[in-house]
C-alpha positions as CSV (number, residue, x, y, z in Angstrom):
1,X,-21.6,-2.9,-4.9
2,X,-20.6,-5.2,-7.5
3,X,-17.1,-7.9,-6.7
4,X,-13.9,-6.1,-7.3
5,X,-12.6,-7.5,-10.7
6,X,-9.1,-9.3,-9.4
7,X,-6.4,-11.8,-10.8
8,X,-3.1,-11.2,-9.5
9,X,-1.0,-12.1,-13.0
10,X,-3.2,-9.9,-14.6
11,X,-2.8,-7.1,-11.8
12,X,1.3,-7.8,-11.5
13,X,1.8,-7.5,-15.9
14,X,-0.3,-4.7,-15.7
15,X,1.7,-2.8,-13.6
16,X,4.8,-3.7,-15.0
17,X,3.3,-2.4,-18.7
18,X,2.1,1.1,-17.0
19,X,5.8,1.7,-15.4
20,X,7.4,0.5,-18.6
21,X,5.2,3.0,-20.3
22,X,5.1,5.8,-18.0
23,X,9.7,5.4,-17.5
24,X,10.7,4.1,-21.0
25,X,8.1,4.4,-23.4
26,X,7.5,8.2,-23.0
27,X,10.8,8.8,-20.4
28,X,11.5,11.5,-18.0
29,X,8.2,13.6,-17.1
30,X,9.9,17.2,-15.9
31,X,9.0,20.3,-16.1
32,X,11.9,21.1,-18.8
33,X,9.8,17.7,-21.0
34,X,6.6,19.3,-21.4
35,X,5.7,17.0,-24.6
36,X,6.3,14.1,-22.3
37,X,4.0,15.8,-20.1
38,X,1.3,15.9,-22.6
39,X,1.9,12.6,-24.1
40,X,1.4,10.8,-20.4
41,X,-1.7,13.2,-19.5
42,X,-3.2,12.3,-22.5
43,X,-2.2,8.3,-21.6
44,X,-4.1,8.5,-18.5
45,X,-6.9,10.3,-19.7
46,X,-7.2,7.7,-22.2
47,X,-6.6,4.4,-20.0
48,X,-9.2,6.1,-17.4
49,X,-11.8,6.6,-20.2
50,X,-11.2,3.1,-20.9
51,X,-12.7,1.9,-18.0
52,X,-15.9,3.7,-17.8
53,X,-14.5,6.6,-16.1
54,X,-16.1,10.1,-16.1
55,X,-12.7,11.9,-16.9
56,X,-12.2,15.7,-16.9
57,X,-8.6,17.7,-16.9
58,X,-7.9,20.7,-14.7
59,X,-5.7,22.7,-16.7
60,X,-3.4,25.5,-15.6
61,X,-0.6,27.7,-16.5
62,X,2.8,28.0,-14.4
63,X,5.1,30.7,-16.2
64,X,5.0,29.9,-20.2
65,X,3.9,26.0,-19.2
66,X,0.4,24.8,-19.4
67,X,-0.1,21.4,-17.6
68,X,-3.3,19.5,-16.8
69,X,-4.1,17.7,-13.6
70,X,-6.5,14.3,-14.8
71,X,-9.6,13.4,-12.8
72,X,-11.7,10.5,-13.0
73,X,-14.4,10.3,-11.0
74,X,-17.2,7.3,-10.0
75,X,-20.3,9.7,-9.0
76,X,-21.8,8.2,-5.3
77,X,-25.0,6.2,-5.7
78,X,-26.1,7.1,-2.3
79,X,-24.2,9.6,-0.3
80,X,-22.4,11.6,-4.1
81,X,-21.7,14.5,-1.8
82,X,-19.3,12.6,0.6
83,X,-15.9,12.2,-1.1
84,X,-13.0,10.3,-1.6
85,X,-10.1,11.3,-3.6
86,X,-7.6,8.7,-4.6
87,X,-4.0,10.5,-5.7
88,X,-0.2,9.9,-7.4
89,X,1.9,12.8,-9.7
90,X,2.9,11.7,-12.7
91,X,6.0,14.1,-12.9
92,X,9.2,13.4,-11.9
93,X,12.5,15.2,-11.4
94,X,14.7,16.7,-14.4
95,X,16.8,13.9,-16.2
96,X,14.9,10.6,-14.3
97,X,12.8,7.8,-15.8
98,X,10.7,8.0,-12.2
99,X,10.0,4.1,-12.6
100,X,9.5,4.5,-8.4
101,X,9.3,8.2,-7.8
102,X,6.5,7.9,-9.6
103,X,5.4,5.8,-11.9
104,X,5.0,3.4,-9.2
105,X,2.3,5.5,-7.6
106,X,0.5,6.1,-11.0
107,X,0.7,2.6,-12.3
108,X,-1.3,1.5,-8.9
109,X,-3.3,4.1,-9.3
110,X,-4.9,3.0,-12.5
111,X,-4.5,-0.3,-11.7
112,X,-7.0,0.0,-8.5
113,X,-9.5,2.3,-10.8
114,X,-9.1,-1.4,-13.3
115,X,-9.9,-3.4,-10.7
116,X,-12.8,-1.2,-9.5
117,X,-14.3,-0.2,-12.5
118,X,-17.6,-2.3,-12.5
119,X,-17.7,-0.6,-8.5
120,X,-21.0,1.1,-7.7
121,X,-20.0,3.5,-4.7
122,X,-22.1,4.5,-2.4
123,X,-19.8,7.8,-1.9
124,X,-18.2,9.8,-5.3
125,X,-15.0,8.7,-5.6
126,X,-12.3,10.3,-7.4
127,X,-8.8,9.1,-8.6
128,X,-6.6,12.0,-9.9
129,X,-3.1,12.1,-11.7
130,X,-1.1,15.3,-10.1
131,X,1.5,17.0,-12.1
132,X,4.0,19.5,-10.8
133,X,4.8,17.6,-7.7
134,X,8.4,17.7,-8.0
135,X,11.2,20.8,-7.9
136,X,11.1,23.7,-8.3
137,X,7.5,23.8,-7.6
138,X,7.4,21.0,-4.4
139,X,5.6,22.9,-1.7
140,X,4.8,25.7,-3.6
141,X,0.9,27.2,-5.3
142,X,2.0,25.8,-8.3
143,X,1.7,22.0,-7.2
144,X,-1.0,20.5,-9.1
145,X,-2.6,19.0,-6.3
146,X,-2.0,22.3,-4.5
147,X,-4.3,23.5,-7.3
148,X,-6.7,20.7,-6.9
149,X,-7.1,21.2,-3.3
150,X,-7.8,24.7,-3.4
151,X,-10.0,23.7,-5.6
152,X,-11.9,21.5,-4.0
153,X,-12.5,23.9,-0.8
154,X,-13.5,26.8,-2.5
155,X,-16.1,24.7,-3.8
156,X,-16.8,23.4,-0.5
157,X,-16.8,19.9,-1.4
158,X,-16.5,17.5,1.9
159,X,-13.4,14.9,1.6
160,X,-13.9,12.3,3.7
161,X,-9.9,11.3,2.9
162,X,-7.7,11.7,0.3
163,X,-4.9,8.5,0.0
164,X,-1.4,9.9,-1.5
165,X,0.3,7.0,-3.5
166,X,4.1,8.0,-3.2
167,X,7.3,5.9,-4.2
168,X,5.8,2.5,-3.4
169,X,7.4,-0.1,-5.7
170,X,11.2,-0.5,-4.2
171,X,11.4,-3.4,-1.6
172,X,14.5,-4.6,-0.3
173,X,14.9,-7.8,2.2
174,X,18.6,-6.8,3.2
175,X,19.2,-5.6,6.6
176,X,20.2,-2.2,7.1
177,X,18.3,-1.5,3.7
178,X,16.0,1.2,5.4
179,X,17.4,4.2,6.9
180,X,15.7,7.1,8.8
181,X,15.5,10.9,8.7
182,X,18.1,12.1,11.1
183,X,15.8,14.5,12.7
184,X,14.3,11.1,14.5
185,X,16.7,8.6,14.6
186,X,15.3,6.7,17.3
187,X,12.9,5.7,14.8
188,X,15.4,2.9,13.8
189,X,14.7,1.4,17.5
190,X,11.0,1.5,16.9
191,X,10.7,0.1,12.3
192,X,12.7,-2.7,10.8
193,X,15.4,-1.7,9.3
194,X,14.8,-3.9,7.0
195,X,13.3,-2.1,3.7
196,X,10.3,-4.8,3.0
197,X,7.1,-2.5,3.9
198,X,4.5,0.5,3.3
199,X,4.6,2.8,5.2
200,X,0.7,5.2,6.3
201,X,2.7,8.6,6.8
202,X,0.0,10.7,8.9
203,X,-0.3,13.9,10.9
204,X,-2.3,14.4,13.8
205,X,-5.6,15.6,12.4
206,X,-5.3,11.9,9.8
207,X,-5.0,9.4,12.4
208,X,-8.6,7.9,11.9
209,X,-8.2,7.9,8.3
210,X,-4.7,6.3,8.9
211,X,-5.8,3.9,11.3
212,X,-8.8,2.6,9.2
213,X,-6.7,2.3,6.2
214,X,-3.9,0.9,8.2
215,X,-6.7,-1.8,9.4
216,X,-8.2,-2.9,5.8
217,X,-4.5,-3.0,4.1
218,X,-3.5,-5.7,6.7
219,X,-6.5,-7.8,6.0
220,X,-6.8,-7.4,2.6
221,X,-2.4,-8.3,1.5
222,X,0.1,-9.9,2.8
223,X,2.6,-7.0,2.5
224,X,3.5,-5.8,5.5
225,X,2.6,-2.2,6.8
226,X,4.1,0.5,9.1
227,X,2.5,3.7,10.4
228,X,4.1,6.9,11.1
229,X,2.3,10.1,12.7
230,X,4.5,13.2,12.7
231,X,4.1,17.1,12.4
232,X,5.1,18.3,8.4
233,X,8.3,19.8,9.7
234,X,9.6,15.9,9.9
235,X,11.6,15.3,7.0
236,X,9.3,13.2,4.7
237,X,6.2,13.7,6.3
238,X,4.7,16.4,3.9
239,X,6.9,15.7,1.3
240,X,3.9,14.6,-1.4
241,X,0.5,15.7,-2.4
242,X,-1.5,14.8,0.6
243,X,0.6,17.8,2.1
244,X,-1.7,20.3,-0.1
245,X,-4.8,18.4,1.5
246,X,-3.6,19.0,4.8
247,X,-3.1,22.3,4.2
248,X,-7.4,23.0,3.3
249,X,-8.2,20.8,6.4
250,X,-8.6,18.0,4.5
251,X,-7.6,14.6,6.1
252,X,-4.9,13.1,4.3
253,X,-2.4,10.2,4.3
254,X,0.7,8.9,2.2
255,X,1.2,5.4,1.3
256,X,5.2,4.9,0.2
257,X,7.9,2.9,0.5
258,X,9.9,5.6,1.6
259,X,11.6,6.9,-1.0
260,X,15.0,8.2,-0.6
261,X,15.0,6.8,2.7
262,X,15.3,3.1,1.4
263,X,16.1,4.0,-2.6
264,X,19.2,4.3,-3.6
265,X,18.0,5.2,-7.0
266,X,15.9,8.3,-5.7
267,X,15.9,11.0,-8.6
268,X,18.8,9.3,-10.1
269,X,18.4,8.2,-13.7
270,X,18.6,4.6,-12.5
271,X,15.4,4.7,-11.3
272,X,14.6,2.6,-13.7
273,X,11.4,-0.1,-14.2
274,X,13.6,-3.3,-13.5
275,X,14.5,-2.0,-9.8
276,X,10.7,-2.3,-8.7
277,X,8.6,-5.5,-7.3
278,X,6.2,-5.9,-9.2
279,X,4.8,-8.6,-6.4
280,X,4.6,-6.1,-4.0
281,X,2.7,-3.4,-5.9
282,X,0.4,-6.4,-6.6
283,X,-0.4,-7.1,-3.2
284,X,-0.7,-3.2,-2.6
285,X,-3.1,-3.0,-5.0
286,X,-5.4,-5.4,-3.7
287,X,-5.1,-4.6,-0.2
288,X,-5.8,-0.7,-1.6
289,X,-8.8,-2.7,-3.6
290,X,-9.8,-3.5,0.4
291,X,-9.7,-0.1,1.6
292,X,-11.0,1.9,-1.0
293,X,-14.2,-0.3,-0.1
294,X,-13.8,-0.2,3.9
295,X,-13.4,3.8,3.3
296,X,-17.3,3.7,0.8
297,X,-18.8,1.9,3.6
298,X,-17.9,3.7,6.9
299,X,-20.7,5.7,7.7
């Protein structure tokens, strides 16, 4: 397995350039901007391609839309039939840039496929770019990871995990910046309330997955991490792709910083690039560099 390819000024402007991009350059990615939908499919196909990537699309049609879910894939040297699918939407809600909800995702996304593209897995690994994540079509067949999933069982593919990368650029190191769904406010007792971490979001069936991310993320960064195990009908808990994983049997975890929980920009149109830490993503990155590479390993 060749060295992971890492310089933290490169990682941190790189990330700052894909958000700027993804929330400026080409602007709100709805359903209602389907030429901003091509125009960013066809930016990640491209950036992917530019690393070395095989790159296919999964296109499909929702009412009089056609939309395309990118895949890049790294074929397994040893073990190719033993997956791991790496995954962020690149939607976002009607009238929002989506610098955090979720260009964030998708700009550490491509970063760690940068970072890893001289990597020689032992396993297949795939990082895919959702679309359709957000409303009307959250939780529903049309979800383009919902798609993907499906996909993926009736093919009977074996995924060993699939990592969710959800809302993770907003930090905040006020107190009281991190609230909790009201459903489990004890929670507040148990986290910081301080808004300054990732949180592994995990159900039941997840927890090894969780746990062994969990684990590489805390030796790899200095960002710190939370965990959170919960049954979907928690508010938040299936409220991203992973939640179509779970729903083939797949094991599946989000990494996020909470979203709406902590943003106050959540699906507003001031979610805008200048909001994020760009230090933080940094350190996710590497510390997702770490895991991606604990995860090939495990036997």
């Amino acid at each position: 397995m060749a060295a992971v390819q890492w310089e933290e000024g490169t990682v941190r402007a790189e990330l700052a350039a894909l958000v700027r991009t993804l929330a400026v350059t080409i602007g709100p990615r709805s359903y209602k901007d389907p030429a901003n939908l091509s125009a960013t499919a066809d930016f990640i196909s491209q950036r992917f391609e530019s690393f070395g990537y095989e790159v296919t699309e999964q296109p499909f049609q929702v009412e009089e839309l056609t939309i395309r879910n990118i895949i890049a894939e790294r074929r397994g040297t040893e073990r190719p039939d033993r997956v791991i699918v790496i995954g962020a939407h690149y939607d976002t809600v009607v009238g929002s840039p989506g610098a955090d909800d979720n260009a964030s995702g998708m700009a550490v996304l491509l970063e760690l496929a940068r970072v890893h593209a001289e990597t020689e897995f032992r396993k297949t690994v795939r990082f895919v770019a959702f679309t359709l994540e957000e409303p009307p079509f959250f939780r529903s067949r049309h979800m383009g990871s919902r798609i993907y999933a499906r996909s993926l069982k009736e093919r009977g593919e074996q995924v060993e995990g699939m990592l969710c990368l959800e809302s993770v650029g907003y930090y905040s190191h006020d107190k009281g910046s991190q609230s909790f769904p009201w459903l489990v406010f004890w929670l507040r007792w148990r986290y910081p309330t301080t808004g300054n971490f990732i949180t592994i979001v995990s159900n039941a069936e997840s927890q090894p997955l969780q746990a062994q991310v969990r684990d590489a993320l805390k030796a790899h960064m200095s960002l710190p991490v939370e965990t959170y195990t919960g049954p979907w009908w928690i508010p938040g808990v299936d409220w991203s792709d992973h939640g179509s994983f779970w729903n083939e049997g797949y094991p599946a975890i989000m990494l996020t910083d909470t979203a709406l929980f902590r943003n106050p920009h959540y699906h507003r149109p001031t979610d805008q690039p200048e909001t994020l830490d760009y230090q933080a993503m940094s350190e996710l990155v590497r510390g997702l560099a770490g895991a991606l590479t604990a995860l090939d390993e495990r036997r």
